[in-house]
N, CA, C and O atoms as CSV, one atom per row, in Angstrom:
chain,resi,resn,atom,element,x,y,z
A,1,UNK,N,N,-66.982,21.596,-39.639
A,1,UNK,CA,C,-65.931,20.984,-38.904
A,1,UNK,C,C,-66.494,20.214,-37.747
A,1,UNK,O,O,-67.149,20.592,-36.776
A,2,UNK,N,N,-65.996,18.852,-38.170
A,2,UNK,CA,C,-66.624,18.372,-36.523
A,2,UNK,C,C,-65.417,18.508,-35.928
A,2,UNK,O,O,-64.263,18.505,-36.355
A,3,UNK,N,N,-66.049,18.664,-34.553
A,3,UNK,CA,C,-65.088,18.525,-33.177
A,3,UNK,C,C,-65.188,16.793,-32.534
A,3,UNK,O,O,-66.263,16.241,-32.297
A,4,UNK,N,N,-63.680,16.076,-32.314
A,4,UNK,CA,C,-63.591,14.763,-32.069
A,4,UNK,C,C,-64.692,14.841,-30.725
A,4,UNK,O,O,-64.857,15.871,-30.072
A,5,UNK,N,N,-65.316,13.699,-30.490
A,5,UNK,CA,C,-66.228,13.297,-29.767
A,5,UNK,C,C,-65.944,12.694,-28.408
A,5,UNK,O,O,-65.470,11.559,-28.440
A,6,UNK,N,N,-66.174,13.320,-27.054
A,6,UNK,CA,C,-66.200,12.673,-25.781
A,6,UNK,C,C,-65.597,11.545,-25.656
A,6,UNK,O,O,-64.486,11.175,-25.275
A,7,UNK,N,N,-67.071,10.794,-26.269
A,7,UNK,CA,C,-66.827,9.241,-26.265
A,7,UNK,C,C,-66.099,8.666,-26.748
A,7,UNK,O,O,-66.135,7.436,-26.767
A,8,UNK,N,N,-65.072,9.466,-27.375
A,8,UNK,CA,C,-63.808,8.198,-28.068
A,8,UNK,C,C,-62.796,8.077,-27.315
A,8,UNK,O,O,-62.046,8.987,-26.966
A,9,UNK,N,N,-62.734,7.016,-27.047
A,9,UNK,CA,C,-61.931,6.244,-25.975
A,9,UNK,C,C,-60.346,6.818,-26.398
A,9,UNK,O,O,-59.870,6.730,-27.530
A,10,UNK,N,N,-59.574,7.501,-25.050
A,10,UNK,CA,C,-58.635,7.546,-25.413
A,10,UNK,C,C,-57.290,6.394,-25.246
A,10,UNK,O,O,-57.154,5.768,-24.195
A,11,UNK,N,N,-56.532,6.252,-26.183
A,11,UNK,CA,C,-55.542,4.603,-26.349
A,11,UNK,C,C,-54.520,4.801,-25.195
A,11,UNK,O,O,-53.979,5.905,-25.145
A,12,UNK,N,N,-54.276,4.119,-24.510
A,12,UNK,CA,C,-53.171,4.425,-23.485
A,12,UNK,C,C,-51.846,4.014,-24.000
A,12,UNK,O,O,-51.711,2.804,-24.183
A,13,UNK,N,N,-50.877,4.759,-24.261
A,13,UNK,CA,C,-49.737,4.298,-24.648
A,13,UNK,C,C,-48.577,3.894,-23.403
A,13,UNK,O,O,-48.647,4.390,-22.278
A,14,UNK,N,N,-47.605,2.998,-23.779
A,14,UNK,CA,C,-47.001,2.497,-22.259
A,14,UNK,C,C,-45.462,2.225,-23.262
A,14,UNK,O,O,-45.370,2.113,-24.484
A,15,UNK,N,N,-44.544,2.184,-22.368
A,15,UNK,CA,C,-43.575,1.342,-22.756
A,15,UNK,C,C,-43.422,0.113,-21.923
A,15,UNK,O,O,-43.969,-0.003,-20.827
A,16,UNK,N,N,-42.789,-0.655,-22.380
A,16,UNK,CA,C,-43.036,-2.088,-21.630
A,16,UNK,C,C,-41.308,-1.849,-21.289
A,16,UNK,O,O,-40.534,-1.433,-22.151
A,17,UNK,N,N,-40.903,-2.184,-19.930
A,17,UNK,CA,C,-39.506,-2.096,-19.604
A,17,UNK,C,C,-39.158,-3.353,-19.261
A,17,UNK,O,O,-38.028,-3.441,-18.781
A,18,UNK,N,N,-40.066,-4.826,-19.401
A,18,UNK,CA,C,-39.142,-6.126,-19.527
A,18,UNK,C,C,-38.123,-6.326,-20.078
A,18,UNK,O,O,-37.134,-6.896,-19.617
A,19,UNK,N,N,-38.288,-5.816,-21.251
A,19,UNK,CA,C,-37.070,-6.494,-22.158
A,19,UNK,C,C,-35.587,-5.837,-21.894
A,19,UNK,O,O,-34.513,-6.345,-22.216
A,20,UNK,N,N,-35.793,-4.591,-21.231
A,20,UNK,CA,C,-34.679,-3.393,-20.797
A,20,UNK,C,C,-33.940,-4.173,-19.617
A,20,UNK,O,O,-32.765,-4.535,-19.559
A,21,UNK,N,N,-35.194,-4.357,-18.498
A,21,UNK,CA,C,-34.345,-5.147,-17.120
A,21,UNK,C,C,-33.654,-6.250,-17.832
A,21,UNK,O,O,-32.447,-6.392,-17.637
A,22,UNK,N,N,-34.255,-7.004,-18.595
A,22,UNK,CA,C,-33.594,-8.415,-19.014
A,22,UNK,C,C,-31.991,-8.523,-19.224
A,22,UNK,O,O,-31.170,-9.308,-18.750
A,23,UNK,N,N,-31.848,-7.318,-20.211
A,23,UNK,CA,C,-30.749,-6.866,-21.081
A,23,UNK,C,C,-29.927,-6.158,-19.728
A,23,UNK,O,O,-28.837,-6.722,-19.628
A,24,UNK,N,N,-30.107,-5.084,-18.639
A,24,UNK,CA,C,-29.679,-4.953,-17.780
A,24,UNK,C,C,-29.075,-5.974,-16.894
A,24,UNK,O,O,-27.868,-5.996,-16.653
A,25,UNK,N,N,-29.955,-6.845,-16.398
A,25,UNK,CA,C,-29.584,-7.905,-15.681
A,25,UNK,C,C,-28.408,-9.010,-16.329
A,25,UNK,O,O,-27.369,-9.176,-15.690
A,26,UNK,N,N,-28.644,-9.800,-17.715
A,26,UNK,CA,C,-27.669,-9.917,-18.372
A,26,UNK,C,C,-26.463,-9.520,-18.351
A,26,UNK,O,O,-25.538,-10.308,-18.156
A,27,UNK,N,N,-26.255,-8.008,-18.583
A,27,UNK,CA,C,-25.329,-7.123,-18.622
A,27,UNK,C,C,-24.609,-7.732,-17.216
A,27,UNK,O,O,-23.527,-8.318,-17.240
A,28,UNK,N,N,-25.373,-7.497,-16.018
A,28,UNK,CA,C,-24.866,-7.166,-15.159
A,28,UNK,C,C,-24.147,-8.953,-14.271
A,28,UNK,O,O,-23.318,-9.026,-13.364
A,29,UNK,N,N,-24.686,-9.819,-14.806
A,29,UNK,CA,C,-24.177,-10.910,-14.811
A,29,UNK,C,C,-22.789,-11.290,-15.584
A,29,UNK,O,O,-21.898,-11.821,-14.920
A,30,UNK,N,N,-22.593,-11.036,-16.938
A,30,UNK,CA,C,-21.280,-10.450,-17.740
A,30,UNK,C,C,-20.593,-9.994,-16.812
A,30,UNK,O,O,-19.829,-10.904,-16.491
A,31,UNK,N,N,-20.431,-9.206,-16.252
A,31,UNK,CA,C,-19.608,-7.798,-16.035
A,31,UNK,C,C,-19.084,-8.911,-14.461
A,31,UNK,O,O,-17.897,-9.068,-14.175
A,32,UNK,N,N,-19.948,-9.388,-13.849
A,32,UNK,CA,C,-19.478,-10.169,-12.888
A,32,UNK,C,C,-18.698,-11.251,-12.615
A,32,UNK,O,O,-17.889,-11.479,-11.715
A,33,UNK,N,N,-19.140,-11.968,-13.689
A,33,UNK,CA,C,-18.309,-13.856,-14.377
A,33,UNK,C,C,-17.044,-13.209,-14.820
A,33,UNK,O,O,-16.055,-13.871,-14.505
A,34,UNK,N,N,-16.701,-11.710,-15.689
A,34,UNK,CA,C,-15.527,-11.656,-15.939
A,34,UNK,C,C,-14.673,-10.970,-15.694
A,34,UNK,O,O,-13.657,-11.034,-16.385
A,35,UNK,N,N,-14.773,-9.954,-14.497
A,35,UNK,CA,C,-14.041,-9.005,-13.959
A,35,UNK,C,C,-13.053,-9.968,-13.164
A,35,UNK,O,O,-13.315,-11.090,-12.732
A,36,UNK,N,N,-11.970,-9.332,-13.083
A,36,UNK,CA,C,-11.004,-9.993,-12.631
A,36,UNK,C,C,-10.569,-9.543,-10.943
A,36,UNK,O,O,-10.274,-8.382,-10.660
A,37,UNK,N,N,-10.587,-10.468,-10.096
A,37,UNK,CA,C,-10.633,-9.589,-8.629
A,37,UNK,C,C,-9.195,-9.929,-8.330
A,37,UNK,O,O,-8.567,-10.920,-8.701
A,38,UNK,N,N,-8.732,-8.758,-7.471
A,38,UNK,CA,C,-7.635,-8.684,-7.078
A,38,UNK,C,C,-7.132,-9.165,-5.937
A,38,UNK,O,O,-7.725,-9.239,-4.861
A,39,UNK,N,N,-5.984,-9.506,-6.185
A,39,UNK,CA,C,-5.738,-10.398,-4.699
A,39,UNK,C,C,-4.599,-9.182,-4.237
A,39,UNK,O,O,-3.716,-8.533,-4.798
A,40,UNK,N,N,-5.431,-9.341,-2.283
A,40,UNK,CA,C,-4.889,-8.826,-1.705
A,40,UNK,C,C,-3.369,-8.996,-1.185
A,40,UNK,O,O,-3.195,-10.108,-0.688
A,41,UNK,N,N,-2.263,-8.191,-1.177
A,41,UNK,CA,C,-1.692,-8.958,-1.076
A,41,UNK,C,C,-1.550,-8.283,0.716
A,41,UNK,O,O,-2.097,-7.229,1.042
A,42,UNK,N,N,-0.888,-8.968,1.490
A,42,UNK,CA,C,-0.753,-8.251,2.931
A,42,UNK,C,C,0.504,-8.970,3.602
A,42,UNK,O,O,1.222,-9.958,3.451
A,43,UNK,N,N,0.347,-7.988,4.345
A,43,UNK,CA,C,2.350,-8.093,5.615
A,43,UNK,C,C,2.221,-9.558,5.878
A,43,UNK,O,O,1.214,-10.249,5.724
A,44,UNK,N,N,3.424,-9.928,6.306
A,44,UNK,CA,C,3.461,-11.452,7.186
A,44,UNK,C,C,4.341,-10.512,8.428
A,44,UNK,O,O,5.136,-9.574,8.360
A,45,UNK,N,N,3.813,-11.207,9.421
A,45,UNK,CA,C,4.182,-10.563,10.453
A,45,UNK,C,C,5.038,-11.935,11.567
A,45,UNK,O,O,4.497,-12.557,12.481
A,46,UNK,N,N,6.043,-12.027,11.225
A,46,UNK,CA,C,6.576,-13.581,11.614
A,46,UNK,C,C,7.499,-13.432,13.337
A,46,UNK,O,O,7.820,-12.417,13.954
A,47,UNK,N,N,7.662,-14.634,13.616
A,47,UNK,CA,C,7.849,-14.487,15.240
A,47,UNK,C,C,9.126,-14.100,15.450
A,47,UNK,O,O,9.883,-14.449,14.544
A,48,UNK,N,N,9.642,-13.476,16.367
A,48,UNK,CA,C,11.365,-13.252,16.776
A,48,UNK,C,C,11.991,-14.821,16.426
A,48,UNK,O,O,11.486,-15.868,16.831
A,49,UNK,N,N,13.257,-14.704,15.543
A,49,UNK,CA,C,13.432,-15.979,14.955
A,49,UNK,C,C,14.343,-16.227,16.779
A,49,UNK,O,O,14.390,-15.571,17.820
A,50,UNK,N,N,14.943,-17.606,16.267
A,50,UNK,CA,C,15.015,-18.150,17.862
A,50,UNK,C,C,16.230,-19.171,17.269
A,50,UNK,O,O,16.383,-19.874,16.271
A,51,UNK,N,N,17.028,-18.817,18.524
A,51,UNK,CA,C,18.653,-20.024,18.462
A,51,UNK,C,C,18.472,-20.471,19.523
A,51,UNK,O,O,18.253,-19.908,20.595
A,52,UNK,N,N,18.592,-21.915,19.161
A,52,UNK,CA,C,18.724,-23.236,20.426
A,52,UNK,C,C,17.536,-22.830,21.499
A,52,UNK,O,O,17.704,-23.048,22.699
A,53,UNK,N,N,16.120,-22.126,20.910
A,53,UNK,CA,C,15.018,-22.022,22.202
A,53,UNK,C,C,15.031,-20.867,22.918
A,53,UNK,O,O,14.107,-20.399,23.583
A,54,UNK,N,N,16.285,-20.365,22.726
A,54,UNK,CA,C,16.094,-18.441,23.118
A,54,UNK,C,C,15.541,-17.566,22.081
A,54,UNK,O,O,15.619,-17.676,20.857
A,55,UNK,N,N,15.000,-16.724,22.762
A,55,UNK,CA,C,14.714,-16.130,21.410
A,55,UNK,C,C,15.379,-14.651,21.296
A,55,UNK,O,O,15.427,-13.924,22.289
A,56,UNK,N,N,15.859,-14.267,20.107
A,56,UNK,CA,C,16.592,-13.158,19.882
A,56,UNK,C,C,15.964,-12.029,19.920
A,56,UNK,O,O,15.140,-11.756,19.047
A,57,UNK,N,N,16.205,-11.306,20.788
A,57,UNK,CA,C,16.211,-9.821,20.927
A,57,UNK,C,C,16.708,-8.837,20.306
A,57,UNK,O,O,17.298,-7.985,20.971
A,58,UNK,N,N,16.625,-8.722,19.161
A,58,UNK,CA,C,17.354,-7.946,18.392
A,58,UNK,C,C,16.705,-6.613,17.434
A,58,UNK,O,O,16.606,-6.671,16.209
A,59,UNK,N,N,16.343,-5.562,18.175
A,59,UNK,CA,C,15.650,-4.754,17.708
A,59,UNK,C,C,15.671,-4.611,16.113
A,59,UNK,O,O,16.389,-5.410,15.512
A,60,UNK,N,N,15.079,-3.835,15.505
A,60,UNK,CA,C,15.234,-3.558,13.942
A,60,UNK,C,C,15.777,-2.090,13.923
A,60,UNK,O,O,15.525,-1.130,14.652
A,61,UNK,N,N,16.708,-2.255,12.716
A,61,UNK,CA,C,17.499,-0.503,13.079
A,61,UNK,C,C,16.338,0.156,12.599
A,61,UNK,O,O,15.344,-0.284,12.023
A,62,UNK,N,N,16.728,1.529,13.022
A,62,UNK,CA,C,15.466,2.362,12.997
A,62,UNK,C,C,16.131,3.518,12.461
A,62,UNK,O,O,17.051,4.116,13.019
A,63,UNK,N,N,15.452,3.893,10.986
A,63,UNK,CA,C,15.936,5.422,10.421
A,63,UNK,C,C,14.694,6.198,10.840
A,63,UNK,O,O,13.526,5.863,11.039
A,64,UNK,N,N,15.385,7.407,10.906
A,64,UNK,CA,C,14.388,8.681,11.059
A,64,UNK,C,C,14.874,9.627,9.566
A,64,UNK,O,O,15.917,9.805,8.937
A,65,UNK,N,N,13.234,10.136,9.453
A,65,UNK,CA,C,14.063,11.232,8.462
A,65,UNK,C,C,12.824,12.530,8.758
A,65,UNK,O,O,11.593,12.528,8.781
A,66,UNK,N,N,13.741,13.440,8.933
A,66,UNK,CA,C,12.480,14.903,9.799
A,66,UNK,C,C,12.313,15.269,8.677
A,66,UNK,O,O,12.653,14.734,7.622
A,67,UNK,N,N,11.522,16.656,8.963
A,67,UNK,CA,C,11.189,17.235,8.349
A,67,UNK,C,C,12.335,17.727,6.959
A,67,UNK,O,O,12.342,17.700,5.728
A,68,UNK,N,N,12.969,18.038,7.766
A,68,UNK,CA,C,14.453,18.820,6.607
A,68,UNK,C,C,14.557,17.597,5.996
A,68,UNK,O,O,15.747,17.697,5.696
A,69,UNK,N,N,14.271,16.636,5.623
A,69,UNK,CA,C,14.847,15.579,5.042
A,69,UNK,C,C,16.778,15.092,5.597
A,69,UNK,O,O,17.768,14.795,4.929
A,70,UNK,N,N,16.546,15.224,7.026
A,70,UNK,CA,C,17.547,14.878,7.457
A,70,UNK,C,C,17.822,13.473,7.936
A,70,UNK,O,O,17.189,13.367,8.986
A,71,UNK,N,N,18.370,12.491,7.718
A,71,UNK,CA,C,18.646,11.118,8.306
A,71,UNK,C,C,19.316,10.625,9.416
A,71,UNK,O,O,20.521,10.879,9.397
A,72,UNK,N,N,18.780,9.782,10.715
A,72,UNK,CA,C,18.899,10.059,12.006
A,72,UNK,C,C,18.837,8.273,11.729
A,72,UNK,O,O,17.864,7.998,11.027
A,73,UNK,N,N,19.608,7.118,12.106
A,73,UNK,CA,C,19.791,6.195,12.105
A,73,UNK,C,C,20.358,5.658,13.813
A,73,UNK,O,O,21.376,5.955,14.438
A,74,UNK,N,N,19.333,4.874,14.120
A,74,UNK,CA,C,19.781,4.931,15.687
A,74,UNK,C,C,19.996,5.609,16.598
A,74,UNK,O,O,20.587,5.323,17.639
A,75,UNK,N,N,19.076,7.507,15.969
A,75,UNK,CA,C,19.808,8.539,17.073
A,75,UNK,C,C,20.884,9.340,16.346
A,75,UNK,O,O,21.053,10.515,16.671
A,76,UNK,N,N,21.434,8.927,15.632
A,76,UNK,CA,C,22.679,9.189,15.471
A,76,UNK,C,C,22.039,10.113,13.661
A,76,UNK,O,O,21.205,9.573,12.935
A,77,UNK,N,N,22.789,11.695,13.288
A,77,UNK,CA,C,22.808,11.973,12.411
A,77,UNK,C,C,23.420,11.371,11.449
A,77,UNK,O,O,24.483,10.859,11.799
A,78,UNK,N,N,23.121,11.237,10.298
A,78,UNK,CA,C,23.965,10.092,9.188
A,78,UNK,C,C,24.031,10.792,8.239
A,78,UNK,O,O,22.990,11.444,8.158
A,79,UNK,N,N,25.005,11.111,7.119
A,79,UNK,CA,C,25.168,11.698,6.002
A,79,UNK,C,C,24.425,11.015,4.630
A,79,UNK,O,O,24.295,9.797,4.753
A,80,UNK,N,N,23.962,11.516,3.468
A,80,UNK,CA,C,23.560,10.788,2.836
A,80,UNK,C,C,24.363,9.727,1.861
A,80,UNK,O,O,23.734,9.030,1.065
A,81,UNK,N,N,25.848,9.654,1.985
A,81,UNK,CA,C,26.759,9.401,1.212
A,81,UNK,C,C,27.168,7.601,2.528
A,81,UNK,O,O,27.610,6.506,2.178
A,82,UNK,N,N,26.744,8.106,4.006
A,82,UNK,CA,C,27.359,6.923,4.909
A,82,UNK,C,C,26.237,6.017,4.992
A,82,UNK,O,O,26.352,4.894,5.483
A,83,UNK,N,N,24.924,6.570,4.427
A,83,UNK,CA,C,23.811,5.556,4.464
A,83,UNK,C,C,24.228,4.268,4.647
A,83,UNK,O,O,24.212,3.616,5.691
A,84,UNK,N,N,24.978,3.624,2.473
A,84,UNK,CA,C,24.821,1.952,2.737
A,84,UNK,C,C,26.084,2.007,3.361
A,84,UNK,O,O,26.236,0.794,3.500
A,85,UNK,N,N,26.961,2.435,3.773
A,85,UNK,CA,C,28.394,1.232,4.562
A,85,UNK,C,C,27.473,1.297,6.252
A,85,UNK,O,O,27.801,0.556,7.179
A,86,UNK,N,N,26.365,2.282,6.351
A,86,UNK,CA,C,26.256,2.150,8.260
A,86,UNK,C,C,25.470,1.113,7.759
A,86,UNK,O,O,26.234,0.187,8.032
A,87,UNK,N,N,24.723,0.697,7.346
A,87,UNK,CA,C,23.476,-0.262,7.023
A,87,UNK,C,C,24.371,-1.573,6.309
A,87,UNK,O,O,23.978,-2.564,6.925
A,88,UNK,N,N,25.295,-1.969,5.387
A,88,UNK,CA,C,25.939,-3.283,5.456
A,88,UNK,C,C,26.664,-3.187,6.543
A,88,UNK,O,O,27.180,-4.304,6.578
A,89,UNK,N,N,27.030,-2.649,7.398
A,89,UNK,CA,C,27.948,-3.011,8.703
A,89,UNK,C,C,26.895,-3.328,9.871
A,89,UNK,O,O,27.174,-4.073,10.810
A,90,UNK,N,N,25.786,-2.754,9.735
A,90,UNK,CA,C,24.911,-3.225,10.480
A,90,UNK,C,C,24.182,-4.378,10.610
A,90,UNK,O,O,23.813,-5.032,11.586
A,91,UNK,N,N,24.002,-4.536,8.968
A,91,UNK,CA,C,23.783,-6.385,8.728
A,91,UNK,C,C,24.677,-7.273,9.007
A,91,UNK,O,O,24.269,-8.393,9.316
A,92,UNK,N,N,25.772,-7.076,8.981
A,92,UNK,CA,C,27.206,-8.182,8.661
A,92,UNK,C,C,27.463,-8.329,10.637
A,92,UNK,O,O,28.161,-9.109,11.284
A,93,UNK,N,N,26.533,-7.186,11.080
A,93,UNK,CA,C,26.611,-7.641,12.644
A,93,UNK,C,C,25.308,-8.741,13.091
A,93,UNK,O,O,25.313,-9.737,13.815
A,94,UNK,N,N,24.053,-7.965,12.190
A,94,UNK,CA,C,23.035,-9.567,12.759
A,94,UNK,C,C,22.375,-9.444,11.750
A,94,UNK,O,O,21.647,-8.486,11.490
A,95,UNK,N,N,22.605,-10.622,10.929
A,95,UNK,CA,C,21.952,-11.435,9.474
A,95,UNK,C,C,20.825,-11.738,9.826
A,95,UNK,O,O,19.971,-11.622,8.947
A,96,UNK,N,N,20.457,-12.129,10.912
A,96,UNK,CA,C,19.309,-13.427,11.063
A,96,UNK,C,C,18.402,-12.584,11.601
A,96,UNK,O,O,17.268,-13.019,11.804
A,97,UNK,N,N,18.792,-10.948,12.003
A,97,UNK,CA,C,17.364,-10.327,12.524
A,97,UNK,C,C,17.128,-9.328,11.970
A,97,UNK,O,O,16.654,-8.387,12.607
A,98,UNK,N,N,17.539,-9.167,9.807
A,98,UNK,CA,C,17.717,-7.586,9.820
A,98,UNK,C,C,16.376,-7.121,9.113
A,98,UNK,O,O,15.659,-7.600,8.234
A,99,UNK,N,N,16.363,-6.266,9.692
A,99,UNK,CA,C,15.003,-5.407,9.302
A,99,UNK,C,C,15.128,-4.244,9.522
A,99,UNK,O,O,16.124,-4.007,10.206
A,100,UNK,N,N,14.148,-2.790,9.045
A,100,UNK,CA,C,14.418,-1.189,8.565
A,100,UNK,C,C,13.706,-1.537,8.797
A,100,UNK,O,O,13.176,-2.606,8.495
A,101,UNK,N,N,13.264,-0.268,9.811
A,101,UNK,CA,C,11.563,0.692,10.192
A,101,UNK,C,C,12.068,2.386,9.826
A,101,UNK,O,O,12.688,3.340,10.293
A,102,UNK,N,N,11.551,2.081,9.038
A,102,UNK,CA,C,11.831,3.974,8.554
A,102,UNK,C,C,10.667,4.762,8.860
A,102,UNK,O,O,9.538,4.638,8.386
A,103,UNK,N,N,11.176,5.770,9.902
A,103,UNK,CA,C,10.106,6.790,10.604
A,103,UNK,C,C,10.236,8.178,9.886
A,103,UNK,O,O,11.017,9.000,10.365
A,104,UNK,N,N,9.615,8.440,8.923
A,104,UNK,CA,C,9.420,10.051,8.167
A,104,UNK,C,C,8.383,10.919,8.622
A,104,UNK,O,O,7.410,10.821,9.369
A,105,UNK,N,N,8.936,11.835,7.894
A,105,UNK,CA,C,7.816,12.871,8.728
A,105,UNK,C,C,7.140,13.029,7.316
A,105,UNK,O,O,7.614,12.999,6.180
A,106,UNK,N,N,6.152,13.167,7.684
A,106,UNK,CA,C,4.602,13.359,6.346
A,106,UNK,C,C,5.950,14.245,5.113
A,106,UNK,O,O,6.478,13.806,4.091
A,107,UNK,N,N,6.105,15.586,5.820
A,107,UNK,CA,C,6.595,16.571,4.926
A,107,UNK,C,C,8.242,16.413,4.057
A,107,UNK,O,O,8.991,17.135,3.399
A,108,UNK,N,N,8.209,15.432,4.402
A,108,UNK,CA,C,9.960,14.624,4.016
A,108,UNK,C,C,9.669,14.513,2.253
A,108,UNK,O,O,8.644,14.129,1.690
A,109,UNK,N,N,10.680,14.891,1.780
A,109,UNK,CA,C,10.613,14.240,0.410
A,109,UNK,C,C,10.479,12.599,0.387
A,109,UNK,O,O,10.709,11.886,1.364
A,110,UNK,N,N,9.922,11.975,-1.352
A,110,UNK,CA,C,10.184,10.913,-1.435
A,110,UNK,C,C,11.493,10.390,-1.680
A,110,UNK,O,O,11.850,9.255,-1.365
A,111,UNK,N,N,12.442,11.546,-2.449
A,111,UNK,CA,C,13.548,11.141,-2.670
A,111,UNK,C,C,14.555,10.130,-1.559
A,111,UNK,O,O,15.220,9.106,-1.711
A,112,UNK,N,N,14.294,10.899,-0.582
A,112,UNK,CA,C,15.051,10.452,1.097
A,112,UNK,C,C,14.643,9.101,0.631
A,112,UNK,O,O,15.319,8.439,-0.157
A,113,UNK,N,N,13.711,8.780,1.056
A,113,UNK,CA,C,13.064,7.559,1.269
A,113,UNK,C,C,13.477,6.516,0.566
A,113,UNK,O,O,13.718,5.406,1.041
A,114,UNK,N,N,13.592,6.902,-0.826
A,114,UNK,CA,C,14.048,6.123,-2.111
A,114,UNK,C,C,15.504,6.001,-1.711
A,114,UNK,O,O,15.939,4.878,-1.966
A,115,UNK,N,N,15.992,6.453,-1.406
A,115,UNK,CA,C,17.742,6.789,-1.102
A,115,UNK,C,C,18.411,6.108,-0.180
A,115,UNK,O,O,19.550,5.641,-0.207
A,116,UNK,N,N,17.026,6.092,1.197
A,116,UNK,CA,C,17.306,4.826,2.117
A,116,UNK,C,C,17.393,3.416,1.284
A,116,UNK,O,O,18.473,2.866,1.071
A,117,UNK,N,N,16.054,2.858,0.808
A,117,UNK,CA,C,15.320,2.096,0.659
A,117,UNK,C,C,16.813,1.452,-1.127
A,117,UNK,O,O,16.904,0.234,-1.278
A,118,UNK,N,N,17.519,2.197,-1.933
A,118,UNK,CA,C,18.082,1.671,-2.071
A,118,UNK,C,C,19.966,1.221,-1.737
A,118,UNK,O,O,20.960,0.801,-2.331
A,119,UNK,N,N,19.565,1.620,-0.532
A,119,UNK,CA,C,20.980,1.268,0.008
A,119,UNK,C,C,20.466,0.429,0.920
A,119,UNK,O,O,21.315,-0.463,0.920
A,120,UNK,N,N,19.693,0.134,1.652
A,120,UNK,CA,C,19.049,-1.243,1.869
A,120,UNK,C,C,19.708,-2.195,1.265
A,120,UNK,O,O,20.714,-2.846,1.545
A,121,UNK,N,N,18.744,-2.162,0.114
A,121,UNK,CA,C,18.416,-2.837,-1.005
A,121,UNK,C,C,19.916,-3.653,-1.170
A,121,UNK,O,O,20.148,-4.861,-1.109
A,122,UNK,N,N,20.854,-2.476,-1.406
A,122,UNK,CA,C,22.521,-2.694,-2.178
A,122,UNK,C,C,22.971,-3.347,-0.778
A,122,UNK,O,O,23.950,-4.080,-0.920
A,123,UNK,N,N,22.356,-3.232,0.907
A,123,UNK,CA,C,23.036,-3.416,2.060
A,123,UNK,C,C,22.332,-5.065,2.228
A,123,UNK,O,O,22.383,-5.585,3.343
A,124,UNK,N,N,21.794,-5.701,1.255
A,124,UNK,CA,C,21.239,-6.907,1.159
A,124,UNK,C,C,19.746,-6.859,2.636
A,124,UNK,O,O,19.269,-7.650,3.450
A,125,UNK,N,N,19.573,-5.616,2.280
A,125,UNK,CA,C,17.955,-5.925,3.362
A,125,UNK,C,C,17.089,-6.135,2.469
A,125,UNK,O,O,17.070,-5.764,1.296
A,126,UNK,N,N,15.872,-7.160,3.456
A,126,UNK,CA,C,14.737,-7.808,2.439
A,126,UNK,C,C,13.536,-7.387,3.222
A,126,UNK,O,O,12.456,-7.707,2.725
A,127,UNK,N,N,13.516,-6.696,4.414
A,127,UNK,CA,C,12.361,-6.395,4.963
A,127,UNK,C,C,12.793,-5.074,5.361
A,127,UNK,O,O,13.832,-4.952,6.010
A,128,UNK,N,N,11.958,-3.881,4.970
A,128,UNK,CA,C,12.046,-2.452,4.874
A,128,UNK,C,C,10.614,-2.029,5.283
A,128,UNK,O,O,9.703,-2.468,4.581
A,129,UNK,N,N,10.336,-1.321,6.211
A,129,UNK,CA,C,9.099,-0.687,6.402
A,129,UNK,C,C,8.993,0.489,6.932
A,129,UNK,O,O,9.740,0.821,7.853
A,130,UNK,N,N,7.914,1.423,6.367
A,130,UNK,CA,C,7.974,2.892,6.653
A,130,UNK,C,C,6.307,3.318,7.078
A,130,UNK,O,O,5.154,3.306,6.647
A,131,UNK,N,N,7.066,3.652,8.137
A,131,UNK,CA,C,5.897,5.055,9.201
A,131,UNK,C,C,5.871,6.421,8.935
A,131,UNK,O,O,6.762,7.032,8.344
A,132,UNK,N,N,4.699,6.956,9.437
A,132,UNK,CA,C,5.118,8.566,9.135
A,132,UNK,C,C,4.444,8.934,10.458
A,132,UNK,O,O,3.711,8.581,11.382
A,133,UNK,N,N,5.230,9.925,9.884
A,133,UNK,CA,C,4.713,10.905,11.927
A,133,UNK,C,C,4.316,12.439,11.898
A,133,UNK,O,O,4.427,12.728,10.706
A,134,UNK,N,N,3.916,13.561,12.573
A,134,UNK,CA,C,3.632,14.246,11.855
A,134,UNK,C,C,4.406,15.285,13.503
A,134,UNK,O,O,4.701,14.730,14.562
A,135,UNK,N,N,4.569,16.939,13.199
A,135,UNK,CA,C,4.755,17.081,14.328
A,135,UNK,C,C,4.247,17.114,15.752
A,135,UNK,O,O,5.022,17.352,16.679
């Protein structure tokens, strides 16, 4: 039996990773040309509208809803049934400045919210926005 010999050169084996980056890089050019980016969409935040150069002061009504999922409109407790007639009587008093800031508390159902938001809706409001508060 011979035993292999010292001197024989041992072969170095390698993988070659050009052709891998290539195909990576490729890839990663694809994935860029055709992903589709999203457009942000964001608030407009527009000026107190203005008659004849004054400008209107006209706060935005303000719902509260606490914890209990109770509804507090100007201070005032509100039933869930008087929602839209307080909110169209409130528009039909100022058209030109109406806007909802709805202040919830973290722990409020969504339902409330939804409940405001469509008697709004039915009270012809087009700008509705909601805060949360915590105790």
């Amino acid at each position: 039996m011979r035993r292999p010999s010292i001197s024989t050169r041992e072969t170095e084996s390698g993988v070659d990773l050009n052709p891998m980056l290539d195909v990576v890089f490729i890839l990663l050019i694809f994935f860029i040309v055709t992903a589709s980016f999203v457009n942000e969409q964001t608030l407009s935040f527009g000026t107190t509208p203005t008659e004849g150069g004054k400008s209107l002061d006209i706060a935005p009504t303000l719902i509260r809803i606490s914890s209990a999922n109770d509804i507090y409109i100007d201070g005032r407790r509100v039933d869930n049934g008087a929602i839209r007639a307080l909110l169209s009587q409130k528009y039909a008093e100022h058209q030109e400045a109406s806007a909802i800031v709805v202040n919830a508390h973290e722990d409020a159902e969504a339902r409330t919210y939804v409940a405001i938001l469509d008697a709004a809706h039915q009270a012809n409001y087009s700008r509705v926005s909601v805060t949360t508060f915590s105790e």
